[in-house]
N, C-alpha and C positions, 0 to 999 in steps of 0.2 A: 783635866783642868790645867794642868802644870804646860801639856804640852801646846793650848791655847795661850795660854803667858806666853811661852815660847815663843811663839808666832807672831803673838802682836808686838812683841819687844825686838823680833826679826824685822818689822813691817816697821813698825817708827825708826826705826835705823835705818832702815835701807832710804825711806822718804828723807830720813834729817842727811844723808850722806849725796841722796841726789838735790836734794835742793840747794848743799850747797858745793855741789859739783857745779851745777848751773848759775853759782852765784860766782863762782870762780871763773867760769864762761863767759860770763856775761861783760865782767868788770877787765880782764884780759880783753875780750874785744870791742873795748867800748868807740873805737876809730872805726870798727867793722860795721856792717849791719847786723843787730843782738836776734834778728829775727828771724836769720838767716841759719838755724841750726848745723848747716854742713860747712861752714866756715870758721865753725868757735871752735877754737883746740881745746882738748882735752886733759886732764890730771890724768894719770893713767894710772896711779896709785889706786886712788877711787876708781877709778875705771874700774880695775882689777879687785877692790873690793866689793863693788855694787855683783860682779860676775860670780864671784867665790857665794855673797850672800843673797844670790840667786838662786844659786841650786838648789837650799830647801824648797821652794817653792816649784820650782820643775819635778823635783824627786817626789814633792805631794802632789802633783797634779796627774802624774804618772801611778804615784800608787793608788790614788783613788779610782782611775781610770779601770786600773789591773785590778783595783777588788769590785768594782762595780760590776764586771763582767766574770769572773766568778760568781759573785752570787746572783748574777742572773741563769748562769748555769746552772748554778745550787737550786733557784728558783724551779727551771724549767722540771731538772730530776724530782724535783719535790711534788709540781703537778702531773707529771707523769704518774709519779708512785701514786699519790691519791686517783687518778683517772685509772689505775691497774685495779686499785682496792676496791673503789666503787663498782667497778665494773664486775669482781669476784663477788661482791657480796650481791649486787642485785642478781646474780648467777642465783647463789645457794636459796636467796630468797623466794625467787622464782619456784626453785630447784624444791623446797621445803613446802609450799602452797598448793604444787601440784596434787591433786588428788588421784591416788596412786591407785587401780583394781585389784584388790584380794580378792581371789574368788573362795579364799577357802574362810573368810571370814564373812558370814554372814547375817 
């Protein structure tokens, strides 16, 4: 729960830091054209903030990435091991059904 907080109080900062990055873009080049994104200079302050509180967000998207594919691994050993166990038991089962010849029992 806490680390949800975390993230959205990341997530409204980072939006209130670029919107008013681009509010500072905008009103710097109000002589320019505002629609013209590769002509508006930059705060780099903010710049260099929005990049620093980026990283959580790459560093989750990578860790989720890296445990997804662990436990798809985990997954697959785990149907493996059940396809081995199934596969023993319908053995013994088999193995237990057959009707065996005693000849010395009669």
């Amino acid at each position: 729960m806490h680390v949800v907080l975390l993230l959205a109080a990341i997530a409204i900062l980072w939006f209130g830091l670029y919107s008013i990055n681009a509010y500072f873009n905008c009103r710097d080049a109000a002589n320019k054209n505002p629609y013209k994104w590769e002509d508006l200079p930059e705060v780099p302050a903010l710049k260099m903030l929005f990049n620093i509180l980026s990283l959580p967000f790459y560093g989750f998207i990578l860790l989720e990435k890296a445990l997804g594919w662990i436990m798809e691994r985990q997954w697959d050993k785990l149907d493996e091991n059940a396809r081995e166990y199934s596969r023993k038991q319908e053995y013994f089962r088999h193995k237990n059904n057959v009707k065996t010849i005693k000849p010395w029992k009669k």
